[in-house]
N, C-alpha and C positions, 0 to 999 in steps of 0.2 A: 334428509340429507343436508339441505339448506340450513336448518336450524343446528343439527347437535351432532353432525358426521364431523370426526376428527382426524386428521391423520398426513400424513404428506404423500402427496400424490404422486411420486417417484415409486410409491410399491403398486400402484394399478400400472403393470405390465401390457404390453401391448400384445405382446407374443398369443398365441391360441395356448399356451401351454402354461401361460400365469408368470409368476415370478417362485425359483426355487426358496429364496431366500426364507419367502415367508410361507410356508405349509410343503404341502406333496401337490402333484399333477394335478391331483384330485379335489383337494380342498384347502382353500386359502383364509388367512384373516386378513384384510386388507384396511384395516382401522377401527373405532371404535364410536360408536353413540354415546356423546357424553351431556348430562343433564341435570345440574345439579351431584347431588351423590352418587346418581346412579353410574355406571360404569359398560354398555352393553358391548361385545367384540362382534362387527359385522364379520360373516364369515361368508364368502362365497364357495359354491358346491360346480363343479363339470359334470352335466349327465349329460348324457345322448337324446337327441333329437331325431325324431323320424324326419324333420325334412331338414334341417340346418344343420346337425351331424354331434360334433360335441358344443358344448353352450357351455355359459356359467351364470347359475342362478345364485338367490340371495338363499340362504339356510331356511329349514324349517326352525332350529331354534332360534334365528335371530329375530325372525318373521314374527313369531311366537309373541317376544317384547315389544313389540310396535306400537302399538294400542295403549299399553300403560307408560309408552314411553312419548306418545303425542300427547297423552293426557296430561303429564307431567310438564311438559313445554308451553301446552297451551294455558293451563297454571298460570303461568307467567310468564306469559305475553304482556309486554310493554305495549303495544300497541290497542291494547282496550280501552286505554287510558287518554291515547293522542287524539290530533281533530283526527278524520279521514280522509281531509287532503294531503297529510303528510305521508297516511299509510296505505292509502290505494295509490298514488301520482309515485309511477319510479322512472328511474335514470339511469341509464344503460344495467340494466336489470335489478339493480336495490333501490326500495324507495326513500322518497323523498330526507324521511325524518333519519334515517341512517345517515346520508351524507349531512347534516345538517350537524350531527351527533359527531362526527368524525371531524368537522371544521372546528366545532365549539371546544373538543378536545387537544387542539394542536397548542395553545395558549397552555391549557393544564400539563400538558407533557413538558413542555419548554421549562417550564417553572421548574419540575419533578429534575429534569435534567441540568437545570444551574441550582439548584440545592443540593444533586449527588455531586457535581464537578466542587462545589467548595467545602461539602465533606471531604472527598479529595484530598482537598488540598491543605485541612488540616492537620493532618499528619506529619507534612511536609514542613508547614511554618515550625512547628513542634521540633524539627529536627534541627532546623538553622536556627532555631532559636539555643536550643542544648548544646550545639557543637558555637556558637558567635560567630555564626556566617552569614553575610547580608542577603538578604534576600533581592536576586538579580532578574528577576521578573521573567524569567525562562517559562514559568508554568503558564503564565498565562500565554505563551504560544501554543501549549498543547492544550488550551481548557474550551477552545472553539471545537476543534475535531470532538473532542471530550463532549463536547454539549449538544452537538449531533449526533452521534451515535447512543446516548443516554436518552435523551429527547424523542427519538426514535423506538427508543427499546419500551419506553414507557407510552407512547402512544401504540404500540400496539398492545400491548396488555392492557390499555384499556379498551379499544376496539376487540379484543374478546370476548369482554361482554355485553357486547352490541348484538350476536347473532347474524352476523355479515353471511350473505348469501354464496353456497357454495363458488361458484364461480369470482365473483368480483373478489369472495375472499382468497382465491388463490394471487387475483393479482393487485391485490393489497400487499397480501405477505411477501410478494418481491419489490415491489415498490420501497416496503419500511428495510427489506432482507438488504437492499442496494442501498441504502442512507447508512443502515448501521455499517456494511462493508467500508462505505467511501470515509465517514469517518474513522473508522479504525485505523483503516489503511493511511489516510491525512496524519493521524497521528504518531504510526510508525515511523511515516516520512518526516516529521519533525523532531521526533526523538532522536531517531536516529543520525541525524544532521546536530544538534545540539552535541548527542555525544562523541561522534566526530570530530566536532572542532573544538570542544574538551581536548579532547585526546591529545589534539595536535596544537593547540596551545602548552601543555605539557609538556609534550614532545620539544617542542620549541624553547622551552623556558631553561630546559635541563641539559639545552644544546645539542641534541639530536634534529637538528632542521630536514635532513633528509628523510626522517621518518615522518616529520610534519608532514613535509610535501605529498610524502606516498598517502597520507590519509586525506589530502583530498580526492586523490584519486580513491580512494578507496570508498569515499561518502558519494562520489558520483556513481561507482557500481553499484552502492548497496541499495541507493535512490533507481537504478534500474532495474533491479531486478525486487523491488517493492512494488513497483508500478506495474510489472508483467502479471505480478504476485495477483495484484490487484483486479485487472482486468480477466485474468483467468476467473477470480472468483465469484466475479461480476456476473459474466458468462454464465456459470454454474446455476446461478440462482436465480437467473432469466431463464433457466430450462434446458440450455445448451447442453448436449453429449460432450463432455470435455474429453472421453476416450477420444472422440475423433479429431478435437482439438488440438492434442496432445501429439495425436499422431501427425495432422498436419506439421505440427511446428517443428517434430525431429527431421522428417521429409524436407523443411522448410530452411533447418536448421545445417541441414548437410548442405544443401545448397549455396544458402548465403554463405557458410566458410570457406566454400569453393570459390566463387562468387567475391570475396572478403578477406584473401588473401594479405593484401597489404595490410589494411587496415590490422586484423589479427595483429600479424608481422610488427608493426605500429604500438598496435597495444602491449602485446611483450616486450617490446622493447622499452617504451615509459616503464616499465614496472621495472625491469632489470636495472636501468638508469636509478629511478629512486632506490630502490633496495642496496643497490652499493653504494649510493651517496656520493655518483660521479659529481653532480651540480645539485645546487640548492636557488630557490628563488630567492635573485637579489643577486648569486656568484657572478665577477663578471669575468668573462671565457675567452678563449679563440676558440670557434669553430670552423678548423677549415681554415680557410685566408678570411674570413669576416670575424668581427670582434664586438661584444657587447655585453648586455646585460642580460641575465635570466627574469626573465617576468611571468609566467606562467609554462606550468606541465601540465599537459591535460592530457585525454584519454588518447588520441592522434599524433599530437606536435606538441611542440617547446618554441614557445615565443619569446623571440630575443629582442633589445631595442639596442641598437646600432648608436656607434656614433654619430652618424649621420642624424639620430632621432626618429632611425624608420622602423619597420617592425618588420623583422624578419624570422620567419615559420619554418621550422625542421623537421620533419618524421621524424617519429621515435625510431624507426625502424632503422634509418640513417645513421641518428645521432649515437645508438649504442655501439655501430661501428665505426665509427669517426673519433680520429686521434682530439682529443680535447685538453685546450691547460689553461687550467682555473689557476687566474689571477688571484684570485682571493683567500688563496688558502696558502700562499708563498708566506714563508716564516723570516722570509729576511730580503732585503734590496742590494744586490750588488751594485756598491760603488765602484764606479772604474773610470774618473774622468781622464782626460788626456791632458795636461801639462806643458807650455810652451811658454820658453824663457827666452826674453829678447836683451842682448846686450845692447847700451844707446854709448855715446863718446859719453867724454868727461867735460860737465859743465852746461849737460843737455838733460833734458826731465829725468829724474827718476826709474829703475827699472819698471817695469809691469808684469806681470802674471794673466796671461790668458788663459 
């Protein structure tokens, strides 16, 4: 089991009645013995017990392959070869010379993974080279996440064939399962940020500023609901029942809308604001009897700076019902001064115009 059982350990069901997914009530395959070429399906059997009641034993035909399949392992064993302090002395259950093999490979893997990150990235130079586009060093923000989750992937294939001992190798494979995750996820979160303020640089250039604005708002959601993304998946691969997680959060989720009223209220109302392109960051406004400047929309409030130079915060919820007049978008200045003529005697200065 130690040496050549394969399998993810999500199909050994707890239940007395196995897992449907994989076989009948009766008889399951729950993974495979793998050994070299060989290929063997462990299959477990339910018979009845005179004093335990139903059980589940291992097959007679798996049983059957044991013997030629310890023979084929003990073949090659690595460990004929080591001192025997490395391969009697273990550490919370794998010995010594394993973890020693797992340290010496994190060097090799790193390598593996900044050699695929600039494979990569040649494709890319290839394109801004064909189109005469400068290369604005954007990749190399995503080639760290890139080089943890690659760096990861490949240290566990090599830790494969080590023979990692059932147990520690389960929590191995979450250990590397959570790097590659956090990497992934790290790189989503800067992709998607990069194309974000793409967008709205565009937005911006083409004079659509109110759709700028809506896309930061829009990069802060997308970065919140990456981050949920993330966590959930984290969870997953630590063992978590995400059913129940799931379930928590709709339970959790009526609540805090209840709970979050305003806020809610707040948040549709920034999005209603940018979407018609009442204000843009920079328009400068009355709101109300106060007068100022648009400096940031965010997911809550609209921060204005005042003549005074103060900074002044407005619900969204507020400001999409409040009479607002954007100074900045007047297309013309009525002149209307007032005129005042003084007659002086004769012999005395000059008329004047006030």
């Amino acid at each position: 089991m130690d040496r050549a059982f394969v399998t993810g350990l999500r199909r050994l069901s707890p239940r007395p009645e196995g897992n449907p997914e994989y076989g009948t009530p009766d008889q399951q395959t729950i993974g495979t013995f793998s050994s070299g070429d060989a290929e063997i399906p462990v299959v477990l059997v339910r018979v009845s017990d005179p004093n335990s009641g139903k059980i589940w034993l291992f097959s007679a035909e798996t049983l059957s392959k044991v013997p030629e399949l310890y023979d084929n392992i003990k073949a090659h064993q690595v460990e004929n070869k080591l001192p025997r302090s490395l391969v009697q002395n273990a550490f919370l259950g794998m010995p010594l010379w394993q973890w020693l093999a797992l340290l010496a490979a994190i060097p090799l893997a790193f390598a593996i993974g900044w050699v695929a990150v600039l494979l990569l990235a040649i494709p890319r130079q290839l394109w801004l080279k064909l189109r005469n586009r400068p290369n604005l060093h954007s990749y190399s923000r995503m080639s760290t996440p890139l080089l943890v989750s690659f760096s990861a992937l490949a240290h566990r294939v090599i830790a494969t064939y080590l023979g990692l001992p059932l147990l520690p190798r389960l929590y191995y494979f979450r250990v590397i399962g959570v790097l590659i995750t956090i990497g992934f996820f790290w790189f989503l979160l800067r992709a998607s940020s990069l194309t974000m303020q793409r967008l709205r640089t565009h937005a911006i250039s083409v004079g659509r500023t109110g759709t700028g604005s809506l896309m930061v708002l829009g990069e802060r959601l997308v970065k919140v609901l990456v981050l949920i993304t993330a966590v959930l998946a984290t969870l997953g691969i630590l063992g978590f029942n995400l059913t129940t997680v799931l379930a928590g959060l709709g339970i959790g989720g009526i609540a805090i809308a209840f709970a979050a009223q305003k806020t809610l209220e707040n948040l549709f109302g920034g999005l209603s604001v940018l979407a018609d392109e009442v204000i843009r960051v920079g328009d400068f406004c009355r709101f109300g009897d106060r007068v100022g400047t648009v400096e940031d929309i965010s997911l809550r409030s609209t921060r204005i700076r005042t003549l005074e130079r103060t900074e002044l915060s407005i619900p969204n919820g507020s400001l999409a019902t409040m009479n607002i007049e954007n100074f900045t978008r007047r297309d013309k200045f009525l002149f209307n001064p007032t005129l005042a003529i003084r007659v002086t005697p004769r012999g005395s200065a000059p008329l004047s115009a006030r």
